[in-house]
N, C-alpha and C positions, 0 to 999 in steps of 0.2 A: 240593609242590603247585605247578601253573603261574599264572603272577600274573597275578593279577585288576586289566584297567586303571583305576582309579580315573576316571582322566577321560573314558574312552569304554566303552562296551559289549561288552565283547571279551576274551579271556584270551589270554597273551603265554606260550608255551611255554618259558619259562627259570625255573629257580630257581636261587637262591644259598644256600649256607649257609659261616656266617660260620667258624663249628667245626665242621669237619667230623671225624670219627673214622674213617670206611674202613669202616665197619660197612654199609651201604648200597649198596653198589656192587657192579654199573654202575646207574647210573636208567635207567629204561624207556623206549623209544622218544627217548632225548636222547644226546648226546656231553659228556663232562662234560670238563673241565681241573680237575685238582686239584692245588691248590698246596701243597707239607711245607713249610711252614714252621718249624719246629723238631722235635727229638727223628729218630728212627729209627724203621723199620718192617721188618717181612717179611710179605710178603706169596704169596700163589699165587695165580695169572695166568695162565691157562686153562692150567692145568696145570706153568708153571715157575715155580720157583720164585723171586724177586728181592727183592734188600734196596734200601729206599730208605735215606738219609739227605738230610739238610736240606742246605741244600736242591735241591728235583726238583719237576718237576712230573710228572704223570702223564695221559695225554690218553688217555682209556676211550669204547668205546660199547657199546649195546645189545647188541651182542655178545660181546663179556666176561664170564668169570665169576673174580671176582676175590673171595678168600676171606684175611679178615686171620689172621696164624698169631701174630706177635705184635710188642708194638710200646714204644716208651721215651721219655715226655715226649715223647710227637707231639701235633702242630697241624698242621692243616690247616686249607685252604678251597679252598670251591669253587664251580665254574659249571655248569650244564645247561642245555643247549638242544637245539630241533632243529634240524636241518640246513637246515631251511628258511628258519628266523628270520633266516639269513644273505642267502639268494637265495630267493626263492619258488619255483625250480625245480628246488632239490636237495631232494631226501627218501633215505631210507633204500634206496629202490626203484631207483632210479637214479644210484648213488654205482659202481656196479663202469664200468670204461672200455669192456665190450661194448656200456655202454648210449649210445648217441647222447645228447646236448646240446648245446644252443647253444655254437659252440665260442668264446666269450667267457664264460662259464663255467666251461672246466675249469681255471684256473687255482685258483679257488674248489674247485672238488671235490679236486684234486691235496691242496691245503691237509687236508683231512678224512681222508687217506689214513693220518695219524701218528694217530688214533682209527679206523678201520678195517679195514686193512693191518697186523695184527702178525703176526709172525713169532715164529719160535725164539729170536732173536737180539734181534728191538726188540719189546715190548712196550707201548710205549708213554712206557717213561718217559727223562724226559730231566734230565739233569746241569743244573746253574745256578751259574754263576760269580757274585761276588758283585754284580756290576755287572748281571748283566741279571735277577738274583733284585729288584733294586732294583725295576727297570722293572716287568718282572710284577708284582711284587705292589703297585704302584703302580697300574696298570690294573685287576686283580682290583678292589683297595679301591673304587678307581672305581665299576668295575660293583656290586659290590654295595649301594656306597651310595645310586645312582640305581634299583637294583631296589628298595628297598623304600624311598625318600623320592618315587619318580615326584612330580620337584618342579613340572613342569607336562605337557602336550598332547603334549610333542614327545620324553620320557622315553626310547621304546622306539628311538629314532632313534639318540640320543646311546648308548646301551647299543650297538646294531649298529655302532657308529663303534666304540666302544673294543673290541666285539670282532673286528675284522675286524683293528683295530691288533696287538691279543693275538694273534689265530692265524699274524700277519705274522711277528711275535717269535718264536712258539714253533716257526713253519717253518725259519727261519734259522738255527735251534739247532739244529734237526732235521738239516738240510743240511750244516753245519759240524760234528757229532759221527759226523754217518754218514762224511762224507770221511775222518774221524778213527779209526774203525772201534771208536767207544766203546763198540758196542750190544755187544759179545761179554761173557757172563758171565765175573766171575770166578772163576777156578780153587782161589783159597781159601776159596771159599763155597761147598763141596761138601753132599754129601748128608749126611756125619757129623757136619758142625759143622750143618745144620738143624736136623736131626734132636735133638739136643742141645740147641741154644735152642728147639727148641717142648717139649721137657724142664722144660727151667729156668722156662717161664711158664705148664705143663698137670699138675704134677707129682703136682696134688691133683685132676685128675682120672682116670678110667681108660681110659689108654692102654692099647693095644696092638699088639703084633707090627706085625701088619698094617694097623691107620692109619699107624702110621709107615712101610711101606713104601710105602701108598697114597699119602705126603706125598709122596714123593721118586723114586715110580714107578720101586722097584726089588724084585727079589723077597729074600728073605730070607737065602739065602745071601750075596748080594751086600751088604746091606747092612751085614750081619753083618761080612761081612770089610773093608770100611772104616771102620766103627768100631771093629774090634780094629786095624787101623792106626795110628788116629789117639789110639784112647783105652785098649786093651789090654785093650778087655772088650769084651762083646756089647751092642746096643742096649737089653735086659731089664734086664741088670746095671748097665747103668750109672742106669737108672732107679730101680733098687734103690738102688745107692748114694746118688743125690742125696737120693731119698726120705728117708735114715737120715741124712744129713747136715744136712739141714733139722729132723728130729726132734731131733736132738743140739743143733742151737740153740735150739730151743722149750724142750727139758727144761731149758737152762741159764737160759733170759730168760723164761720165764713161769710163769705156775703157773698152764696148762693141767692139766687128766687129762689120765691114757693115754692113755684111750681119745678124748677130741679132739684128742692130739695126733695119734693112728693115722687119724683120721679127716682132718685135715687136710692130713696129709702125702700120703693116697692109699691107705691100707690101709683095708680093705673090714672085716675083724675085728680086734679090739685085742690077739687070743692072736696071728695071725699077724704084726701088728707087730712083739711080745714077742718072740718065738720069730727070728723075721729080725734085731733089734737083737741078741740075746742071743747071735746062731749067729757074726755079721758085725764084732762090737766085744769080743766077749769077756767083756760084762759086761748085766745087766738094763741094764733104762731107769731102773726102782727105783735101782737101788744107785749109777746115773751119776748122776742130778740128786742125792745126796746132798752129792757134793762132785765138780761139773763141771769146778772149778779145778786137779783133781789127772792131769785123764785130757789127752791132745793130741786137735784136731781127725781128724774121721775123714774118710781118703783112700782108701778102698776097701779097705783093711787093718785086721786088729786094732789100736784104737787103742793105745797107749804109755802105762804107769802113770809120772808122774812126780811125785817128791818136793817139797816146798814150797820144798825148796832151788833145785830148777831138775836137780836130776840125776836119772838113770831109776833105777826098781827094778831 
């Protein structure tokens, strides 16, 4: 919500949040800067896919559609404002370079163009070495502690100082990784390894085919055949597989039901769980949890009966 000035009559179009999670985003009508402070993310970003890690910040507007896939001991924070809270002459409506401005201004506008301007290639976010992740999130702390202590009259002034300082910072990053040519995706964070981690954190619920294709904006043959590249199965099976892999720890460390554990794991009926465990491992689910200690972990193969000695049958 935009803050309410405590000492005048008037609402100041920026919010802060201190924890942020990525669930929210872009906010409406503002440009937000969000700062990873700790853990990993993936996310999709009007349509590409990109992995953050700590730390990045990420410079978003209103026009982004940015959708979390999934994420590991993340922290964030963040700023929103509008484009105007900076200059009273930039808005939303007059941020493209067809549009005339006072040309002592477009230095200012240029600046909005790393929230505005994304591409294939830059989306927004940017890399942080340790020394200027210091500063940003020095400045961040700032603003958000004068956004919600506004400790006198003059509050929203000193906020527009630290953020005019912040977007200086985040331009100069900007300039120096584009020279750099850091915005190009990497080649090891293809469609099969996504595809596989929105696996590993959706497993329990019901995927299919075709979300996964729609993740990764490829059609099904294709994606098919980079997953049997990378992993030597199709993207179904392999989801099978984790599926039964994750059941095989439940059966050994809980005392779940079947049927919660079919339900947890992402089987829709507790026979077609039975029936997939039983076709895929060589034995019920019954007869595994009897003695979990005797079978090896399952790797997409019939598991291995082995001895207490340590040798196989």
């Amino acid at each position: 919500m935009p803050q309410q000035d405590r000492h005048k009559e008037r609402v100041i179009p920026i919010e802060f949040n201190f924890y942020d999670i990525l669930d929210h985003l872009p906010a409406k009508k503002r440009c937000s800067i969000v700062l990873i402070t700790c853990g990993s993310a993936t996310i999709k970003i009007n349509s590409h896919i990109r992995r953050l890690n700590s730390p990045c910040v990420i410079c978003l507007s209103q026009y982004d559609a940015v959708e979390l896939i999934h994420c590991e001991n993340l922290s964030a924070k963040s700023f929103h404002f509008d484009p105007w809270y900076i200059k009273a002459c930039l808005c939303f409506d007059n941020l493209e370079d067809s549009i005339p401005i006072d040309p002592q201004y477009t230095y200012d506008r240029t600046k909005l163009y790393m929230f505005t301007k994304h591409t294939e290639h830059f989306q927004g976010i940017l890399s942080l070495t340790p020394q200027s992740y210091i500063h940003i999130n020095e400045l961040m702390l700032m603003i958000g502690a004068e956004t919600f202590s506004q400790s006198d009259g003059f509050w929203t002034c000193r906020i527009r100082r630290m953020l005019l300082q912040l977007l200086n910072s985040l331009y100069d990053i900007f300039i120096d990784q584009q020279k750099l040519k850091l915005f190009e995706p990497l080649e090891s964070y293809n469609s099969a390894t996504i595809c596989a981690e929105y696996i590993h954190s959706h497993y329990a619920e019901n995927i299919t085919l075709s979300a996964l294709c729609e993740l990764v904006n490829l059609n099904r043959t294709s994606l098919n055949q980079k997953f049997k590249a990378q992993f030597s199965c199709t993207c179904m099976e392999y989801l099978l597989n984790y599926r039964l892999k994750i059941s095989q720890e439940l059966l050994s460390n809980s005392n779940m039901k079947i049927h919660e554990i079919a339900e947890c794991c992402g089987f829709k009926y507790d026979s077609y769980f039975i029936k997939q465990f039983t076709a895929k491992l060589g034995i019920s689910p019954a007869i595994y949890r009897k003695n979990p200690l005797t079978y090896s972990a399952y790797d997409g193969k019939k598991i291995t009966t082995t001895r207490l000695t340590g040798g196989l049958l």
